[in-house]
C-alpha positions as CSV (number, residue, x, y, z in Angstrom):
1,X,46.7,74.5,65.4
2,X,49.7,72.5,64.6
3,X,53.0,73.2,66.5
4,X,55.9,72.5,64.4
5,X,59.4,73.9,65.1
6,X,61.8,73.7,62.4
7,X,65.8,73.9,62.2
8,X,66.7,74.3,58.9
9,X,70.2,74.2,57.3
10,X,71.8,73.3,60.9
11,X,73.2,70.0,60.2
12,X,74.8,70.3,56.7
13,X,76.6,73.6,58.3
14,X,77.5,71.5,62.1
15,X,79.0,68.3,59.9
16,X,81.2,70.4,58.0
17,X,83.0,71.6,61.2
18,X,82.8,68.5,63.1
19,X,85.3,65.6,62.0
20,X,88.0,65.5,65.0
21,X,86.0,67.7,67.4
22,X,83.3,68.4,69.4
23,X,80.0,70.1,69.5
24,X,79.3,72.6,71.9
25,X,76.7,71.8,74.9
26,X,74.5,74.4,74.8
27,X,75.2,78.0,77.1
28,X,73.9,78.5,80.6
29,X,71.5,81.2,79.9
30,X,70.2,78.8,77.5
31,X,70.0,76.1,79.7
32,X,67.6,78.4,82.0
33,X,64.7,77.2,80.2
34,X,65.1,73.8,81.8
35,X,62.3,74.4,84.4
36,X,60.9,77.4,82.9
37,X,59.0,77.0,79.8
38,X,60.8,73.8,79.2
39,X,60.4,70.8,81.8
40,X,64.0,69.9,83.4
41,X,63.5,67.0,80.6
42,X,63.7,69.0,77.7
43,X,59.9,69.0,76.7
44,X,57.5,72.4,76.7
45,X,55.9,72.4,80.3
46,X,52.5,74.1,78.3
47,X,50.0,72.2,76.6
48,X,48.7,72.9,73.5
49,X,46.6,75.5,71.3
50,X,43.4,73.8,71.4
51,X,44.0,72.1,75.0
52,X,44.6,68.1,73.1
53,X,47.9,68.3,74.6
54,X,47.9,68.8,78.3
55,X,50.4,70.3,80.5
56,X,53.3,68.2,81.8
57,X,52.6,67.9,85.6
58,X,54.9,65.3,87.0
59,X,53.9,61.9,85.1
60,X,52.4,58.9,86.2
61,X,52.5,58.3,90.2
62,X,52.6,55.1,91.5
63,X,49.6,53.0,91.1
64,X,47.5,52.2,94.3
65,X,47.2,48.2,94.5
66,X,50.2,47.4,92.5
67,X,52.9,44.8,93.9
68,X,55.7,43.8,92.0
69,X,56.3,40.9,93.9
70,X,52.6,39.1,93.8
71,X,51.6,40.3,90.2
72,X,52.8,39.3,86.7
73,X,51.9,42.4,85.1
74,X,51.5,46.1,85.6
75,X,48.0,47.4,86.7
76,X,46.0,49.6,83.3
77,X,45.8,52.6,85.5
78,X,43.7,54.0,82.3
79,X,41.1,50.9,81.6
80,X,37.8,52.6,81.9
81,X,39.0,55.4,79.4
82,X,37.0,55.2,76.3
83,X,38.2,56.3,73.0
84,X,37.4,59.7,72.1
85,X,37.1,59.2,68.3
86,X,38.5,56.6,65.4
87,X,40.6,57.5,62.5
88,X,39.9,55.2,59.6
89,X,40.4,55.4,56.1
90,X,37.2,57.3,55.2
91,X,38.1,60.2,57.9
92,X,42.0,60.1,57.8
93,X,42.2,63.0,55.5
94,X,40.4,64.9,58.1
95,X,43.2,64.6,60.6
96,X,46.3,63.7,58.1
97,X,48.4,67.1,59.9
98,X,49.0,64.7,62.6
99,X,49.6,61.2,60.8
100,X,52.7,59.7,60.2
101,X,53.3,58.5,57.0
102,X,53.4,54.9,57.7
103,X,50.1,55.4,59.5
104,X,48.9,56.5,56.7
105,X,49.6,54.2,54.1
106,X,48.4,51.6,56.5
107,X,45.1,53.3,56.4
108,X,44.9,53.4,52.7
109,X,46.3,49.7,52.4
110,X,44.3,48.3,55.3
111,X,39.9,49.7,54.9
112,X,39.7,47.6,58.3
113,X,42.5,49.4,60.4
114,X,41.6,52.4,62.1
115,X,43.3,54.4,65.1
116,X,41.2,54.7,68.2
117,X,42.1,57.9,69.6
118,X,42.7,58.2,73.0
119,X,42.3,61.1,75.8
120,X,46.6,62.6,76.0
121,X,48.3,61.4,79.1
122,X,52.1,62.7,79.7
123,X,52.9,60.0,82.0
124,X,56.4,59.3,81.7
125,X,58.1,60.3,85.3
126,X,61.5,61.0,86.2
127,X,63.3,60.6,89.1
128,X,64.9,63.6,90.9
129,X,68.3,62.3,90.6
130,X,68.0,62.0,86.5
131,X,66.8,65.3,86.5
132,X,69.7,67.0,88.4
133,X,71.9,65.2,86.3
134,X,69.9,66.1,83.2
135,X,71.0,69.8,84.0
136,X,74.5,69.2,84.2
137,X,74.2,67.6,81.2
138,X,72.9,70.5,79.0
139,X,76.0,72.4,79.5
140,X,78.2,69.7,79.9
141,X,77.5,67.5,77.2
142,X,78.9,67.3,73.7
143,X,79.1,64.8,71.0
144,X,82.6,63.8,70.1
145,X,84.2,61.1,67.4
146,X,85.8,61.0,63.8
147,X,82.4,60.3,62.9
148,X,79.5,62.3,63.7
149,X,77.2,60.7,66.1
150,X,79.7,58.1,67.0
151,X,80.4,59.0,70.7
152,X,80.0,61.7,73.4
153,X,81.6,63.1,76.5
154,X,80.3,65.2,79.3
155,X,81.3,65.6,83.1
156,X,80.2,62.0,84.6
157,X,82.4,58.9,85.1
158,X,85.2,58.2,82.6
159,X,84.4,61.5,80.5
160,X,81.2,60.6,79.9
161,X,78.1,62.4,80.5
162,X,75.8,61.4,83.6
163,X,72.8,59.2,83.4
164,X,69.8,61.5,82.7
165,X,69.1,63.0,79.2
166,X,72.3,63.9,77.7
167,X,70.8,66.9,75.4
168,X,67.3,68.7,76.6
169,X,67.5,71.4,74.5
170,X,68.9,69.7,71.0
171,X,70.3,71.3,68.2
172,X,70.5,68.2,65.5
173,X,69.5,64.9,64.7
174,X,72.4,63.0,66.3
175,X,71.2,64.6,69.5
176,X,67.9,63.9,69.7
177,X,69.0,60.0,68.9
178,X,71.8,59.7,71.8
179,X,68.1,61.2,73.8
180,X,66.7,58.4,73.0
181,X,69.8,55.4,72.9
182,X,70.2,56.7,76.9
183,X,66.4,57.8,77.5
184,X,65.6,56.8,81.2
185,X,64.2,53.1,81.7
186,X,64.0,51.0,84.7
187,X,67.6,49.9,85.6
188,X,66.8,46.0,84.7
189,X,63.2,45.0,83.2
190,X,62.5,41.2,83.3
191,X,60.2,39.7,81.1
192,X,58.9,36.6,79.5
193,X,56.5,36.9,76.8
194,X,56.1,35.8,72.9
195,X,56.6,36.8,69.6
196,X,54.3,36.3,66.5
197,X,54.9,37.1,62.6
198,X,51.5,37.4,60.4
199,X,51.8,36.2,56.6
200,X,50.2,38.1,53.7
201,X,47.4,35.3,53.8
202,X,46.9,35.5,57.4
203,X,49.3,32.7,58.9
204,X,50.4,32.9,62.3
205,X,54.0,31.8,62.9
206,X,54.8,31.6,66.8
207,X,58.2,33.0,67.3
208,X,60.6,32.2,70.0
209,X,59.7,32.7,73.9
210,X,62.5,34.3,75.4
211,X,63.3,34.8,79.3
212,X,64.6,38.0,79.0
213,X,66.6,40.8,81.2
214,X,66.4,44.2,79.5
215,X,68.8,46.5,80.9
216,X,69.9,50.3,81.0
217,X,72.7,49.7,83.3
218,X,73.2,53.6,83.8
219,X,70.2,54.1,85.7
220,X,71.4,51.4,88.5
221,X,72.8,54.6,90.8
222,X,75.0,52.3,92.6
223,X,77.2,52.0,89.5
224,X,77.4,48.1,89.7
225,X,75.1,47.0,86.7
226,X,77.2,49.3,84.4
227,X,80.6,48.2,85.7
228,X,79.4,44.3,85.1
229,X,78.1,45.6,81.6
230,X,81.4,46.8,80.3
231,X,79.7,49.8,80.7
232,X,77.4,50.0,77.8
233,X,74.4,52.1,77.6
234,X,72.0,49.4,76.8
235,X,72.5,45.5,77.5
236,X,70.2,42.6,77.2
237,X,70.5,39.0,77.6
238,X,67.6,36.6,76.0
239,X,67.5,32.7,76.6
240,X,65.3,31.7,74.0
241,X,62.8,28.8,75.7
242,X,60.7,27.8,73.2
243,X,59.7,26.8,70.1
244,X,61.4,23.7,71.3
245,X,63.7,23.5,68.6
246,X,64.8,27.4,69.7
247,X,65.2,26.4,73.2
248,X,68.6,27.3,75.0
249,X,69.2,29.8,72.3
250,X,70.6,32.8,73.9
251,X,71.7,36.1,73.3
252,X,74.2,38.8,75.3
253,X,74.5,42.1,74.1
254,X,75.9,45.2,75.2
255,X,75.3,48.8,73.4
256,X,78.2,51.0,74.0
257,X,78.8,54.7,74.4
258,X,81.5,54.9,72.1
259,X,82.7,53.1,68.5
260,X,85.0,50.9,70.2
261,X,84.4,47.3,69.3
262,X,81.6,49.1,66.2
263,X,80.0,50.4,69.3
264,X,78.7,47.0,70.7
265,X,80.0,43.3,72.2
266,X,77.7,40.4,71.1
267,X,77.5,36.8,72.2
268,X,75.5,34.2,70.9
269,X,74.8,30.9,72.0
270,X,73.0,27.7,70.6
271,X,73.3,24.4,72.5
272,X,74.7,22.5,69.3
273,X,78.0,25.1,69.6
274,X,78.4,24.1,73.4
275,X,79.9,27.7,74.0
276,X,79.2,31.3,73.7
277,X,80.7,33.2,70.7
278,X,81.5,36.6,69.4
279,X,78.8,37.8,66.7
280,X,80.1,41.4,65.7
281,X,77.9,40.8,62.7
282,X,74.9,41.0,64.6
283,X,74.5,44.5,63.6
284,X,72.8,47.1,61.1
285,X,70.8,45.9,58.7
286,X,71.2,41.8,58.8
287,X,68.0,40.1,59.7
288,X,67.0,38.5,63.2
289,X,66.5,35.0,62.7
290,X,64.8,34.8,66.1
291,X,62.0,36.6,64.9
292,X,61.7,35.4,61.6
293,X,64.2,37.6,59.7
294,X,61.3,40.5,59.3
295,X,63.5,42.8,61.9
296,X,67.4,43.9,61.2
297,X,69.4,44.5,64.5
298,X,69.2,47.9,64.3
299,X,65.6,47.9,64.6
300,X,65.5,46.6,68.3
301,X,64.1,49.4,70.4
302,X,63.7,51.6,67.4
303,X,66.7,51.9,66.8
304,X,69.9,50.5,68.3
305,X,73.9,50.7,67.3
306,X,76.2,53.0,65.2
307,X,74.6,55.5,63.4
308,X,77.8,56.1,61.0
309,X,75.6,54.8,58.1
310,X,72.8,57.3,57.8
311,X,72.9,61.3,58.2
312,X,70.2,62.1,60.9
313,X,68.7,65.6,59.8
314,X,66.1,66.9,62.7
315,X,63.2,67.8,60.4
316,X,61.2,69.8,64.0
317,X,58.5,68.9,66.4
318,X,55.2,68.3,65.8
319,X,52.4,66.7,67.3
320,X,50.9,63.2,66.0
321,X,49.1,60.7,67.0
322,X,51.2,57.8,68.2
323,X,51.1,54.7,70.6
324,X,51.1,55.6,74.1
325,X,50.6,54.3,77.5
326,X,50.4,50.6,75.8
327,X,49.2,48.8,78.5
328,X,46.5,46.9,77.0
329,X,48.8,45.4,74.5
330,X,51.6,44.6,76.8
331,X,49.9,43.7,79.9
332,X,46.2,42.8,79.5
333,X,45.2,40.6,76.2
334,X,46.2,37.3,75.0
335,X,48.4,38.6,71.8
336,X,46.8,35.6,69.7
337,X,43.7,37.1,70.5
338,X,44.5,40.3,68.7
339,X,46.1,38.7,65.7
340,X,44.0,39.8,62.9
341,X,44.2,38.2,59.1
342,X,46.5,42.1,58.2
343,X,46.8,43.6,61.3
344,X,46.7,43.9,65.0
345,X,43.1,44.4,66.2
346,X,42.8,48.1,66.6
347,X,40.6,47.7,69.7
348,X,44.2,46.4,71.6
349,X,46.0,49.8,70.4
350,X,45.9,53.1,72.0
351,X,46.5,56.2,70.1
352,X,47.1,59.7,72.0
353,X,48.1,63.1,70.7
354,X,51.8,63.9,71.6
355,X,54.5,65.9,70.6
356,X,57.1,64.1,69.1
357,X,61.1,65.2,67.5
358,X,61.1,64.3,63.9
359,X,63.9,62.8,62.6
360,X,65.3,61.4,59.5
361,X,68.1,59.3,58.4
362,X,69.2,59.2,54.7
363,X,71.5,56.3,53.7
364,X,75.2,57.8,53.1
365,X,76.5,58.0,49.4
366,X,78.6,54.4,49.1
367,X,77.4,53.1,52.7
368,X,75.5,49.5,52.2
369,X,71.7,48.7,53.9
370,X,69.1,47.8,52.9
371,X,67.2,51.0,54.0
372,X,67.9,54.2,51.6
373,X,65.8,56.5,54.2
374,X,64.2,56.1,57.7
375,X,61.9,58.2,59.5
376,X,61.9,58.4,63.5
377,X,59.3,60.4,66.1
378,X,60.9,60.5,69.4
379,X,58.4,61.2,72.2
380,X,59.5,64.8,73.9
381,X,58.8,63.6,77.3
382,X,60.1,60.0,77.4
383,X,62.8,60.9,74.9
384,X,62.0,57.4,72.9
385,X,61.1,56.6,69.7
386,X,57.2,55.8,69.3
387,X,56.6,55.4,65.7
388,X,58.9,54.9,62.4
389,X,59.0,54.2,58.8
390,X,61.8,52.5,56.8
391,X,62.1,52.7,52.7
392,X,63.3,50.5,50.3
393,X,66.1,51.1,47.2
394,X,63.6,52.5,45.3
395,X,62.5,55.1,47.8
396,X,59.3,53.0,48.8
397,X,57.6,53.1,51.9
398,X,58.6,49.7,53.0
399,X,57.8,49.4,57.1
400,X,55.4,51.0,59.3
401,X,56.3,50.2,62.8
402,X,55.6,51.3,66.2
403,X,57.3,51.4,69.6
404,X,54.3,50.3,72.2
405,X,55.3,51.3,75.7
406,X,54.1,52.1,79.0
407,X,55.0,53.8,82.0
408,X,56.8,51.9,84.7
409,X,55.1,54.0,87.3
410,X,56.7,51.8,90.4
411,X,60.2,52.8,89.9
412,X,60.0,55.6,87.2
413,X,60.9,55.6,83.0
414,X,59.3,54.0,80.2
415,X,59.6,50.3,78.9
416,X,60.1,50.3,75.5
417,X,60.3,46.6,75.1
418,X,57.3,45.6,72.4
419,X,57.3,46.2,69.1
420,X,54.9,46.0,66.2
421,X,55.3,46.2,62.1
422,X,53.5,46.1,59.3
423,X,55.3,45.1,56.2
424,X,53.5,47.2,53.5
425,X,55.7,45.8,50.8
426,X,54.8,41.5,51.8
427,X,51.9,42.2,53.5
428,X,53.7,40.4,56.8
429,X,52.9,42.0,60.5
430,X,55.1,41.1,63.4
431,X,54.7,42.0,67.6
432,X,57.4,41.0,69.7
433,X,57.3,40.9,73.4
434,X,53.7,40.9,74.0
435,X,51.4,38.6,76.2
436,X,52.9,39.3,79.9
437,X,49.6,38.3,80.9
438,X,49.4,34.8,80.0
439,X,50.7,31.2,82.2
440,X,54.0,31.4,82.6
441,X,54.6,35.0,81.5
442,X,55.7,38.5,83.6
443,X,56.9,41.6,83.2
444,X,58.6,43.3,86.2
445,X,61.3,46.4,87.1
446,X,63.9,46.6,89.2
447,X,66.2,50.1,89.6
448,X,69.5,48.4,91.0
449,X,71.9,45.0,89.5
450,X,69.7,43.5,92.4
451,X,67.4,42.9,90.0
452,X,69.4,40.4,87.6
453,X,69.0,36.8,88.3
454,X,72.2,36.1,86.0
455,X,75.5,36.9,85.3
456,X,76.4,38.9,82.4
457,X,78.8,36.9,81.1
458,X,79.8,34.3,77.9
459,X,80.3,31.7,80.7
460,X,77.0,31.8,82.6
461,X,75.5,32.5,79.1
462,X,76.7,28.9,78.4
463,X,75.2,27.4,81.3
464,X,72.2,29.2,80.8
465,X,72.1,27.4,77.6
466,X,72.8,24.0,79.2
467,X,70.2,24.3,81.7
């Protein structure tokens, strides 16, 4: 039986009474269900109806044989599992409750994709620390700006609500988004891997290899990777090291918790400018040359940045089937391996049933991108976004795209770090940040700035660049 919770007529009602204030954190006999019929995440503790959805027991424990320092890639604690049924374009209609609809225009646009349904696992794990902090939040933390969505405070450092999920028990869109801007990641991930865009005709470009350091500085508990990341939420630096004609191309961006600055501080370096510059316009809706121009800047992660463009409307929960526990993608093939003529070979994708937040963003009367609506499904354990859609002008279903993470099981969180799309409008596919498994490749988590090989600054982004 489908679960499906729905808030109706919240939002419209909360943004009329919320320019120049704040919205209340929710009451402490509220926040009693944190541990009760609620996880201290946020998530129901039960499974569901029918027993597809299991009960949330903890997450994934740390994998026997695993070493961090002697392997490239994390260890498939799932690899024997076997699917327990497909989804294709002759069945779909059978289980179209629990399809996205980019999923299922894939189906109908694709006879050869199908979804190989996988046995649920609620791995993602939290540490203790995040989830004391978690609590604190629920009745401490409120949303706060001129603009809705646009910043937050709580009862952490500078005003600011602690590192753990800032609201378990949401009451709107913007919420449910700030879940997932802050949801708990490894402090630092470091990786090296490729990117790839598919043409309509089946052309494989090879997009640039970046040596990459991921970061979501609050989760280093000793505060130093936030204080060195001008304390943004989210930071990554990216030195570009082939194509040769990419090489020394880097990028240093930091993902603030307020608007100051339009809520981020960019730097970009090529070796032809011979120094690091500002590049506020690397924001919103304009196109990534570093992976071909098929993603926008705000599509990183899901979705990164301001959200002053859109009104975020939480539609409920439901369960779908959605990408989960993506270590076969990330960690074990060879991505050219996988790189059908129209899409990614379905026998590299997992699909498990979850319950997921439901939220959509339509495009504010007079605000400019080139998306009029977007559709997001947060996870309700990890608190990330697994699946979206995008649509055009016209109100057509323009991308289908999915978040494929995994469990880091060694130090806790999810990495969120590769991403897949299908153009439905071009016919192009993209996966970025796959094939950790290959020569030369890794993919690794750290909890602390001990970590991070670099600094995080415009200078050593320079002589990153040089070198």
């Amino acid at each position: 039986m489908l679960k499906k919770t729905i808030i109706a007529g919240l939002v419209p009602a909360l943004a009329l009474c919320f320019v120049g204030s704040a919205l209340a954190a929710v009451s402490a006999e509220e926040a009693k269900r944190l541990g009760a019929d609620l996880t201290l995440h946020g998530a129901e503790k039960a499974g569901n109806a029918d027993g597809s959805i299991p009960e949330y027991t903890g997450g994934l424990q740390p994998v026997p044989g695993y070493n961090r320092e002697t392997m490239q890639t994390y260890i498939n604690p799932y690899k024997d599992e076997k699917p327990l049924f497909a989804i294709t374009s002759a069945n779909m209609e059978q289980y179209s409750q629990f399809l996205t609809e980019g999923t299922k225009a894939t189906l109908r646009k694709y006879p050869s994709y199908k979804l190989n349904v996988y046995p649920t696992h609620r791995s993602a794990r939290y540490e203790d620390w995040v989830l004391k902090n978690t609590q604190v939040n629920a009745t401490t933390a409120e949303m706060t700006g001129e603009i809705m969505g646009d910043g937050v405070k709580g009862a952490g450092p500078d005003g600011l609500p602690l590192p753990g999920v800032l609201f378990p028990i949401p009451k709107n869109g913007y919420e449910v988004m700030w879940n997932h801007k802050l949801a708990f990641a490894p402090a630092i991930m470091h990786q090296h891997n490729q990117g790839f865009v598919v043409d309509s005709k089946g052309g494989v470009s090879v997009l640039s290899t970046p040596n990459q350091y991921h970061m979501r500085p609050w989760y280093d508990q000793s505060g130093k990777l936030r204080q060195e990341s001008n304390g943004a939420i989210l930071s990554f630096s990216a030195l570009q090291t082939s194509p040769p004609q990419s090489a020394g191309v880097t990028f240093l961006n930091f993902y603030l918790p307020t608007a100051d600055n339009g809520g981020q501080l960019v730097w970009f370096y090529t070796p032809g400018q011979r120094r690091a510059r500002r590049a506020p316009d690397f924001a919103y809706d304009l196109p990534i040359s570093s992976y071909g121009g098929v993603l926008m800047w705000d599509e990183i992660f899901g979705f990164v940045g301001r959200m002053d463009r859109f009104d975020f409307k939480l539609v409920g929960k439901e369960e779908r089937f959605v990408p989960y526990n993506a270590y076969t993608l990330t960690q074990e093939v060879n991505p050219r391996d996988v790189l059908g003529k129209e899409h990614l070979a379905p026998e590299a994708m997992r699909f498990e049933k979850h319950r997921v937040w439901i939220v959509e963003a339509e495009r504010k009367p007079g605000a400019r991108h080139v998306y009029s609506k977007r559709r997001f499904y947060i996870d309700e354990d990890s608190w990330q976004i697994v699946a979206l859609e995008t649509y055009d002008n016209a109100g057509k279903l323009w991308k289908n795209g999915f978040i494929e993470s995994f469990p880091t099981y060694d130090v806790g969180g999810v990495n969120n770090n590769t991403w897949a799309f299908n153009d439905l409008v071009s016919g192009n596919y993209m996966l970025i940040n796959a094939g950790a498994s290959q020569p030369g490749h890794w993919n690794r988590s750290y909890t602390a700035i001990d970590g991070l090989r670099i600094a995080l600054t415009p200078r050593a982004v320079e002589a990153q660049g040089v070198r």
